[in-house]
C-alpha positions in Angstrom: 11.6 -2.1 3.7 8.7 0.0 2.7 9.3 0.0 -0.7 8.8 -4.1 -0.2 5.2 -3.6 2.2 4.2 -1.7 -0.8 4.8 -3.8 -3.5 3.4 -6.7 -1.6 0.2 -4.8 -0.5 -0.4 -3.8 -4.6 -0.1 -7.3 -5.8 -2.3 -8.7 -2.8 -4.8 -5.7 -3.8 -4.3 -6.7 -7.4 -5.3 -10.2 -6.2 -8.1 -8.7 -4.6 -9.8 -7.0 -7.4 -9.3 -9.9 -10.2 -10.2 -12.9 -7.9 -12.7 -10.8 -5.3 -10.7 -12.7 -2.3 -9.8 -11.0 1.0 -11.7 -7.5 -0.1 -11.7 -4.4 1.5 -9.1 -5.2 4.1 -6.5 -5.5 1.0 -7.9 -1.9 0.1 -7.8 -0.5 3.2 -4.3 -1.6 3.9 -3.3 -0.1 0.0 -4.7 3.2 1.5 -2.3 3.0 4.6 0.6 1.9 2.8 0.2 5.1 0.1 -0.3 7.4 3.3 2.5 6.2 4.8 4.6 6.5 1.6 3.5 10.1 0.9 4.2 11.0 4.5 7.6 9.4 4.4 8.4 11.4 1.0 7.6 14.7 2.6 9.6 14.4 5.7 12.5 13.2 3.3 12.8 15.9 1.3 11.7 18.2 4.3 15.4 17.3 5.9 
């Protein structure tokens, strides 16, 4: 499931950047996701 919220934030933020629409709510929601991911691969290998 997050692997999917990823992918789908990265091609609306690739959107973003080569068409200019929807702007920096598509980056700050790339930011999130890649926080989120990084958090998720720590606890992961934490366990």
């Amino acid at each position: 499931m997050l692997w999917t919220i990823l992918i789908v934030l990265l091609v609306l933020w690739l959107l973003g950047v080569i068409g200019g629409i929807a702007g920096n709510l598509i980056h700050l929601l790339l930011v999130i996701a890649l926080i989120v991911l990084i958090v998720r691969l720590v606890q992961g290998r934490s366990r």
